[in-house]
Steps between C-alpha positions, in 0.01 A plus 500: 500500500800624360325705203291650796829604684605639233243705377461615866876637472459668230148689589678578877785647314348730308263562791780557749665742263178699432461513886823619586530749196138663712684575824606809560896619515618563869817662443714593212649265280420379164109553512588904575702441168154421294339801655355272837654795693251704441240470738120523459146464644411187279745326723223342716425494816629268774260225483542488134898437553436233766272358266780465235737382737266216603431416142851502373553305803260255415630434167873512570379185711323309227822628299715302728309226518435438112919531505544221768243302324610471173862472627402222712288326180841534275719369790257196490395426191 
């Protein structure tokens, strides 16, 4: 259980990154730094964005869970 917890960390991590890293930049700040100022028609429509929200949603969820998990297996074992 606690090799599956693990692994399931580790794939949400790099999955919640990835996810996050898609959105697109509402205001200034760093991402108009690395050129996500600029704006353009590959952005995606609307659907696609709630779609992406929903997803990163999703796995910020198994993200937390995974956490609490293994947490809660080193707390008892």
């Amino acid at each position: 259980m606690t090799l599956f917890l693990q692994i399931m960390l580790i794939v949400t991590s790099v999955l919640l990154v990835l996810l996050v890293l898609l959105h697109r930049a509402k205001g200034g700040g760093l991402s108009s730094l690395f050129g996500g100022g600029v704006q353009s028609n590959l952005a995606g429509s609307s659907v696609a964005e709630k779609n992406l929200d929903r997803m990163t949603l999703f796995v910020m969820a198994l993200w937390v869970i995974s956490i609490i998990g293994v947490g809660l297996l080193i707390k008892i074992g």
